[in-house]
N, C-alpha and C positions, 0 to 999 in steps of 0.2 A: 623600613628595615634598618639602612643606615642610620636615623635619631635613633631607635633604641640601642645598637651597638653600639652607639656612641654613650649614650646611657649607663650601661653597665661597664663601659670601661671607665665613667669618671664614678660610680659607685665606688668599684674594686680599688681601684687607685685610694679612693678618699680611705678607701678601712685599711690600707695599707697604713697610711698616714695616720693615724686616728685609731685602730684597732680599737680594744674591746674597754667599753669605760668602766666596764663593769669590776676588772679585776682589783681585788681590796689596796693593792700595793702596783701602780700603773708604771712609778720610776725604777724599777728594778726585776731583778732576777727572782722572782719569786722561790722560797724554800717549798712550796707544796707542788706537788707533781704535776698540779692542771688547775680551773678554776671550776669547782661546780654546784652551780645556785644549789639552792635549798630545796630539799625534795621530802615530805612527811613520808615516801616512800622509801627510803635511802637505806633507814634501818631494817625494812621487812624487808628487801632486796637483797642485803647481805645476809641476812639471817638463812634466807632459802636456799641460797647459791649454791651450798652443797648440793641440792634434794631435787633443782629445777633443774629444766633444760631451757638454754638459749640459744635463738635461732641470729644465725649470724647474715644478711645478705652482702651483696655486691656493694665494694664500698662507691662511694660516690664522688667523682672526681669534677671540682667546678673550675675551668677557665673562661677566660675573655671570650674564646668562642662557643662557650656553650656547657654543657653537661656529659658527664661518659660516668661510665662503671669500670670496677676491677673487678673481677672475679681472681685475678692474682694474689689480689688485697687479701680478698674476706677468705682465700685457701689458708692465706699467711696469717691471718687472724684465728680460722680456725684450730692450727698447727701450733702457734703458739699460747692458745689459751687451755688446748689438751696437753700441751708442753710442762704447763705451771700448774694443771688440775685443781685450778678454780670454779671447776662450774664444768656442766654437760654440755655439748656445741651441737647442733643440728646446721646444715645449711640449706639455707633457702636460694632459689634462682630468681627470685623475683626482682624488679629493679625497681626500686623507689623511688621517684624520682619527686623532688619537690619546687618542679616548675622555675616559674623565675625569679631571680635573683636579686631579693630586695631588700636595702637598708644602705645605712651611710656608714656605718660600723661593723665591725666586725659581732657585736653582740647580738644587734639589730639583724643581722644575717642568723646567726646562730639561733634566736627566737622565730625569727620567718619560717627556717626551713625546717623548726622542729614542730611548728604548729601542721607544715604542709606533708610531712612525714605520716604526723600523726591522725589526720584525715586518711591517710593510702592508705595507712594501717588497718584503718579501723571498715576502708572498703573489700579490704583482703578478706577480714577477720580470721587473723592470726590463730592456730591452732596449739603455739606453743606459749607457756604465760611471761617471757620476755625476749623484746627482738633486739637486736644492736644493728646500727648503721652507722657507718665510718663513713665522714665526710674530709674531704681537702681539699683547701681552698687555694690555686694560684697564683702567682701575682702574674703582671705582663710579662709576655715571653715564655712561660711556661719553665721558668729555667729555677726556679726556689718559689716555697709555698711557705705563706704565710700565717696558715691558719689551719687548726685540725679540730674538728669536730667528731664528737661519739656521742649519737642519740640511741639510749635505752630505755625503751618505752613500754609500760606493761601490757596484757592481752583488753586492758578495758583503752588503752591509750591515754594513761598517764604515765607523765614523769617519773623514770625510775631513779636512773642514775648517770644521767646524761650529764659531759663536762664538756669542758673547751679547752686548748693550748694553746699562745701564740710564743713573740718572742720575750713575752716577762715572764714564763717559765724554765728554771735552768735545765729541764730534763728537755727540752723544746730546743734550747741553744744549743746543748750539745751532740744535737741528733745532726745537726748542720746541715740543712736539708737546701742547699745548692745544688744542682745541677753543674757536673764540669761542664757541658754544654747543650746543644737544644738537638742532640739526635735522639732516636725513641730508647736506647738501650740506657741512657742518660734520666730519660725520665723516668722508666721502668727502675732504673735504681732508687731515684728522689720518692716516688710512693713508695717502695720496699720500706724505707730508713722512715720515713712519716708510718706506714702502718707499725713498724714497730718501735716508734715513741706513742702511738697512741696506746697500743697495747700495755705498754710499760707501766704507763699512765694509770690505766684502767687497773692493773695488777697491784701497785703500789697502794690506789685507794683503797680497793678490795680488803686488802689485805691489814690497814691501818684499824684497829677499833674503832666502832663509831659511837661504843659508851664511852660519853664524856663527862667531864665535869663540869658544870656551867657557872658561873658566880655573878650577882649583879651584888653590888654593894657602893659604900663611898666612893660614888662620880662613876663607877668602870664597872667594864660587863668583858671576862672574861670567861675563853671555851678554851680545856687544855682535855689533852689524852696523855698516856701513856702509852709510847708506839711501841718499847721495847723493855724488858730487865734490866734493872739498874742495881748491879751487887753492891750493899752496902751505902751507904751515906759518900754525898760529896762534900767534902771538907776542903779541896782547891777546886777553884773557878776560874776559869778565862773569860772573860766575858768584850765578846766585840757587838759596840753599838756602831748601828748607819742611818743613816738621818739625813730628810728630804731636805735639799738645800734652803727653804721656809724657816726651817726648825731650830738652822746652827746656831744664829747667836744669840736667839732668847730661849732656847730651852736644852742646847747639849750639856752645857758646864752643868746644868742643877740635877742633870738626869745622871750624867757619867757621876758627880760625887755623892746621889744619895743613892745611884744601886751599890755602890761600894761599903757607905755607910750601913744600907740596909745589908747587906751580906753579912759583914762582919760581926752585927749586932746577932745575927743570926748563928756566928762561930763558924760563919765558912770565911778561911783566905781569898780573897778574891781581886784579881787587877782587870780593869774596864779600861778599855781600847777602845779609841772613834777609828772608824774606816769610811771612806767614802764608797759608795754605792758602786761605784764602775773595779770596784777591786776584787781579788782575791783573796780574802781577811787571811784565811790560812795558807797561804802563802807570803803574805805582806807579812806577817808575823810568825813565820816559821822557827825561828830563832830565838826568837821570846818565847812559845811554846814548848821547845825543844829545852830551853834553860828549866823554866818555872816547871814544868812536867803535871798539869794538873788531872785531877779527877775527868773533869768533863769541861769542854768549851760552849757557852751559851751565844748565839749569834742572837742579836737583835732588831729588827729593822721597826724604824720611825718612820712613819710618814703624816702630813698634818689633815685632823678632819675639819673639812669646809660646809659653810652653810654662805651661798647667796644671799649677800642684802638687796634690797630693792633698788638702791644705786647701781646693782649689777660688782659689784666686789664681792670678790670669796674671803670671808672673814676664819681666818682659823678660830675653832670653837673646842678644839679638841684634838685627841690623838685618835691613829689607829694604827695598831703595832702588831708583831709575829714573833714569834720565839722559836728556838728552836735547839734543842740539846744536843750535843753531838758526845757519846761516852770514848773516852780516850782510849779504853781498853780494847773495847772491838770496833768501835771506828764509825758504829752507829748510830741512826738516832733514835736519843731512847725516850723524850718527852717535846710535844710541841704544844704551844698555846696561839692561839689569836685571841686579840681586843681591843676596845674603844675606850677611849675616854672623850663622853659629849657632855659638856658644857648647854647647851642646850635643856637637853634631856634633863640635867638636873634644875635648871634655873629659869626654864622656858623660852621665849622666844624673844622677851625682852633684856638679852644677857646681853651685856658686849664687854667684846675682848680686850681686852689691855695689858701688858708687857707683863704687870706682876702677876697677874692672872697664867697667865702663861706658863711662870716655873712653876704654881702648882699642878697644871695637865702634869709635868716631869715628873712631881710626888705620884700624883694617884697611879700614872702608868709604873711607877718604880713599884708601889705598894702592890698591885694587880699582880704584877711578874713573881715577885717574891715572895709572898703570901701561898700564891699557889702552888709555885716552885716546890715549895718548904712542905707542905701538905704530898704535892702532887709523888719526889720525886725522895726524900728527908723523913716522910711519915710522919712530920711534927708542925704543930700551930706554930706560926712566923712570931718574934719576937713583935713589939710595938712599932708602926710604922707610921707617921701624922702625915697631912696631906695638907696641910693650912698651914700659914704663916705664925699664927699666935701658940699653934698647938706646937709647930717646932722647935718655936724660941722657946716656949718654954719646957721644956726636954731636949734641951739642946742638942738639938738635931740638925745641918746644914741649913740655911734657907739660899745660899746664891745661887 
């Protein structure tokens, strides 16, 4: 009994350190409210939200010593989801419990215990066509939780719309979910403030359209929505780039001077700001925004995509990048994109990377952003934007 507790305390510990590999952006605050895989369910689960009912149970609380339920949780889940009138809430008393507690990661835990979920589910045989179970995960001491899990599972026991939060989400960091100390009214608070970031979470995505626009084209594969109304065309730009400390000094200078280029060629004013990752961009630049007064502020995060060589080195081969619009006027966001740029993909497997190769990922990710921008958010085809060395020289176009 003591090897297995010993077990799962150096499990927990290690996802503590190591959390979730999964999330597309690992070094930062993530601008999307949660992380949640890919589901072919995703769109008919929004679609019905109005029409269904979903059955909420007992959330599920995991520590070092084991497994417990709230029913405090899933009152406060149900309260707050007839609060927002997303969706019909039934509750259920059952406890679902998904055994023990396996994986080195935090992802690895969140795949375990949705596969073991979805067995009890399917031994109930649920009467309502989706369930939600709120998980949180611990760390030692019981005194801050590091991990929040929401599996929604349909009546046959697929994947609906199950996501995950740790601490690279900013909605996650500002729930602050410490413990002042280890008495139970302490903890009773830390699940309160965790059930409703989860919640938050789940209402955010909901709420997000999930007709998007999808692009594969020259080198990149970009997915954007329109989350909100954008009056009018934006004609000023702010635009702050953050960039994996990998990327600064072969690819910031070529990215900051061709989204500029590309802006302008487009007839938007635009100034491009590097910020590093641990900052506050709008407030590091409060001052400069408060001068320039633009339309809308575009935040952008960089970070690099790797492919293992068989020497065991992660070779960058590529970007994978996030956008994210923020309109000056009502202070929300009104367009978001995620994308890649993989070298691979386009070249195979016998690509290899090299410095000049490099500032063109900056072209095609600049061309990606802006192209779509211009369509997504401008209602107009993007002016010309090259992506290669020979085609910029000659339309002179930046190449450093």
């Amino acid at each position: 009994m003591r090897s297995f507790q010993f077990i799962v305390r150096v499990i927990v510990c290690l996802a503590i350190l190591i959390l979730s590999g999964c999330t597309p952006q690992v070094d930062s605050h993530q601008i999307s409210p949660a992380y949640r895989p890919d589901s072919e369910n995703a769109l008919s689960f929004i679609q019905q939200l109005n029409t269904v009912n979903l059955a909420v149970y007992p959330s599920i609380i995991r520590t070092l010593d084991g497994t417990s339920f709230s029913t405090q949780s899933q009152q406060q889940i149900i309260e707050l989801l007839n609060e927002a009138q997303v969706t019909k809430v039934v509750a259920k008393s059952n406890l679902i419990d998904p055994g023990e507690m396996k994986g080195k990661s935090q992802w690895e835990m969140f795949v375990n215990d949705k596969q073991s979920i979805v067995e009890h589910l399917k031994q109930l045989r649920p009467d309502i066509q989706y369930n939600l179970i709120m998980e949180f995960l611990l760390a030692p001491g019981n005194e801050s939780i590091f991990g929040i899990h929401c599996y929604i599972i349909d009546q046959e026991g697929e994947n609906a719309f199950s996501f995950l939060l740790n601490s690279h989400h900013q909605l996650f960091v500002d729930a602050k979910l410490i413990a002042g100390d280890s008495s139970a009214a302490s903890r009773a608070l830390l699940i309160e403030k965790a059930t409703q970031a989860g919640v938050s979470a789940f209402i955010q995505q909901v709420r997000i359209p999930l007709v998007q626009n999808v692009q594969e084209q020259d080198g990149y594969t970009i997915t954007t929505r329109n989350v909100s109304a954008f009056d009018g065309e934006v004609k000023k730009l702010f635009v702050v780039t953050q960039f994996h400390e990998r990327m600064v000094s072969i690819f910031m200078h070529s990215l900051k001077h061709s989204l500029k280029s590309a802006f302008e060629s487009n007839d938007i004013d635009a100034i491009v700001k590097v910020s590093s990752k641990e900052s506050d961009s709008l407030v590091e630049f409060a001052k400069e925004l408060e001068a320039y007064s633009p339309d809308a502020t575009l935040l952008i995060i960089i970070d690099p995509l790797y492919r293992k060589r068989e020497d065991g080195y992660q070779a960058v081969v590529g970007t994978v990048f996030e956008a994210s619009l923020m309109n000056s006027t009502t202070g929300k966001e009104a367009w978001h994109a995620n994308g890649k740029v993989d070298y691979i993909k386009m070249f195979g497997r016998d690509y290899t990377a090299h410095e000049g190769i490099r500032k063109e990922f900056a072209w095609h990710t600049t061309a990606a952003i802006v192209r779509a921008f211009m369509a997504d958010v401008n209602g107009q085809k993007s002016a010309s934007i090259y992506t290669v060395t020979e085609d910029r020289q000659f339309h002179g176009q930046r190449t450093d």
